[in-house]
N, C-alpha and C positions, 0 to 999 in steps of 0.2 A: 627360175621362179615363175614367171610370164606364162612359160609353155606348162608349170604342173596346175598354174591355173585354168589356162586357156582349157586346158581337160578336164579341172573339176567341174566349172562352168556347162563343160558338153554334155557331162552326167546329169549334174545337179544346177541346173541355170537358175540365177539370180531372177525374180517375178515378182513385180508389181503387187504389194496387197491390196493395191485394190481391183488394178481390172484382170491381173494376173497375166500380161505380156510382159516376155523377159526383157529384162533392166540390160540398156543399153552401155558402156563405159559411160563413165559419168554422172550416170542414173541409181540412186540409191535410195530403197527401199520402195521410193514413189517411181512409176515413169514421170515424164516434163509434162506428156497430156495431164495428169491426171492432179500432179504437183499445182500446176498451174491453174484447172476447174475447181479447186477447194474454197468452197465460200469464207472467202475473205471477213472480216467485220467491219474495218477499219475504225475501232472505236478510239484506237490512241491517236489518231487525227482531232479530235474533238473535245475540249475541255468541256466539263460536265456532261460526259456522254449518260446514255440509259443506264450503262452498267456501275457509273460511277453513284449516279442518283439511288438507285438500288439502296445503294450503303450510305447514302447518308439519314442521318439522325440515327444509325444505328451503334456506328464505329466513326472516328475521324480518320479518314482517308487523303492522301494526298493526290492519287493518281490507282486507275484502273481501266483496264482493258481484259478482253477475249479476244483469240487471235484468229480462231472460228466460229461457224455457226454452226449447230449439229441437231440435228433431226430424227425422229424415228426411219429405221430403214434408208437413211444416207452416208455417204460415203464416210463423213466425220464420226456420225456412230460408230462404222467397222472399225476405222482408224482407233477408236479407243476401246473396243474390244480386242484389236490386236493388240496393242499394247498393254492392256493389263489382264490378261489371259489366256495369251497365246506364248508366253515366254517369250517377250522381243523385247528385252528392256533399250539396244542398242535403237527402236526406232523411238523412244523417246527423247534421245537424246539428239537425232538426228531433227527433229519436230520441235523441241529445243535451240536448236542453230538456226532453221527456218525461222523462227517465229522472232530471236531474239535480232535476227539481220532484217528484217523485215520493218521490226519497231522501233529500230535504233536512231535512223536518220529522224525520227520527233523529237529524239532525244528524252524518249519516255523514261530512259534508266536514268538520266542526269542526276547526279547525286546521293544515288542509290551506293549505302556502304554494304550492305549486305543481302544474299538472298537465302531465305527460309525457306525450303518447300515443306509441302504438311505433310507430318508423318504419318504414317503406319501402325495401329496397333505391333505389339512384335509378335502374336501368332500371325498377323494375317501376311507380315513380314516374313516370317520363317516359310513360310505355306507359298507364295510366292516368291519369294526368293529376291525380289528389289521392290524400292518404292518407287512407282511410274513418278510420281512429281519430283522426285529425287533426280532421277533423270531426265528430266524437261531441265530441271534445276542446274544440273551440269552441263548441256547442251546451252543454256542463256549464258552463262556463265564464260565458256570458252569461246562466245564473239566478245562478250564486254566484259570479261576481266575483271567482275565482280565477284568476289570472294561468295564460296557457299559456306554455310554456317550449317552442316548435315544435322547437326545434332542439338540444334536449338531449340528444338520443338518437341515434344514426349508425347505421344498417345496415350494418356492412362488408364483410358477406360474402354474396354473392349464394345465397341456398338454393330449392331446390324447393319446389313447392304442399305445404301440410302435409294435405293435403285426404285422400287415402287410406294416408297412414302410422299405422302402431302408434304406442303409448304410448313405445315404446325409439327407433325411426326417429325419432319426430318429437324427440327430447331431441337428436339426432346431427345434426340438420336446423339445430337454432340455436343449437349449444354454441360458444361464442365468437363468435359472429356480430353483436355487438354492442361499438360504445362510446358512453363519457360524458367528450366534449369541455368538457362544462359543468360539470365537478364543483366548481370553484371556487366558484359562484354554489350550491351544493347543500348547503355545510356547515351542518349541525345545521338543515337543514329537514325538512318534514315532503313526503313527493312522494307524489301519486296516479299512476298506473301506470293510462294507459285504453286499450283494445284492443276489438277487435271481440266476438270471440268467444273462450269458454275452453272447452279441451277437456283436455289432460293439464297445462296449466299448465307446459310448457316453455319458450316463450317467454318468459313473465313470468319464470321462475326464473333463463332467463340473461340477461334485461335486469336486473334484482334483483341478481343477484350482480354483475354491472359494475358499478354504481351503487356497489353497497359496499364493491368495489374500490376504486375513485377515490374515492371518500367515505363512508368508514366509519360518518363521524358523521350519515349521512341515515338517518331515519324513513321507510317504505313502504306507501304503502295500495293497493288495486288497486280498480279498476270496471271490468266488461264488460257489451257489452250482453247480451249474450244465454250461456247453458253449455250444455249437455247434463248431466242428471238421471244417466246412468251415469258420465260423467268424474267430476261431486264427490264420488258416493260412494264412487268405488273408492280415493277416496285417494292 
């Protein structure tokens, strides 16, 4: 087995996506340089961080973090064009394990009974083929052994890329576009809320507010992998 890899490897060697040198043993999807220059956030160090004030007075939030910062034209950008458009769903999950061992000694999941990632319309499901925050979802999940609830969450209403909309457009993009068929199995837990990326936090806010629709008495934590430095602070 060893030696038909050691050959596939010499054909088709495993490469970096980001700086594109091949991946050493050990090294998976990321090299260690590049694994290790990813701007960090560290916002689950910090009660009441930026990202958490974001959401307040909007949603009641217990706990929030981003596990990067991501830029036009830097590395965190390609990271999530690879993954949600290059057919890698396995680096979301691997991005998922980083992120969730990373935040685990704050003991940010403490008490967390389940994790939601947001869904999918299911054309753009079908068309793609997974949900990237599905698999970040799975990837947290397999350090802390917190149950995923895949299917808690319903895309009902098919919205446009939120990719070049304002802070107002994108609120209009996924105001009711959300249900929670699972609210039964939800009372008086505690739910992580995982998603790709946070930029104005609309999304979160009208998955957040269905939740506490159908279940008032749920608890709300959020994790993404990655925000943008002016989204949390503009509040």
């Amino acid at each position: 087995m060893g030696i038909w890899t050691d050959l596939w490897e010499l054909f088709f060697p495993r490469c970096c996506v980001l700086c594109g040198r091949k991946l050493l043993k050990g090294e998976e999807h990321l090299c260690f340089r590049c694994l290790a220059a990813l701007p960090r956030t560290r916002l689950h160090l910090e009660v009441g961080n930026e990202m958490e004030k974001n959401l307040w007075g909007k949603m009641p939030i217990e706990r929030a973090s981003a596990f990067l910062y991501y830029a036009k034209g830097g590395d965190v950008r390609k990271l999530l064009f690879e993954l949600k458009y290059y057919d890698n769903p396995s680096l979301g999950y691997f991005l998922g394990r980083i992120m969730a061992r990373e935040l685990l000694p704050s003991r940010f999941f403490e008490g967390v009974d389940y994790i939601l990632p947001v869904p999918l319309h299911p054309k753009k499901l079908k068309s793609r083929g997974y949900n990237q925050s599905a698999m970040l979802a799975e990837g947290i999940a397999s350090v802390t052994m917190i149950p995923v609830m895949a299917h808690g969450l319903v895309k009902s209403t098919e919205t446009e890329t939120q990719t070049r909309k304002g802070r107002y457009e994108r609120w209009l993009n996924v105001k009711e576009g959300f249900t929670c068929p699972s609210g039964k199995g939800l009372e008086n837990k505690h739910i992580l809320l995982v998603d790709d990326v946070f930029t104005t936090g609309a999304t979160i806010i009208s998955l957040g507010c269905e939740i506490l629709r159908v279940v008032p008495s749920a608890r709300l934590s959020v994790a993404t992998l990655c925000c943008s430095r002016n989204a949390i602070s503009k509040g």
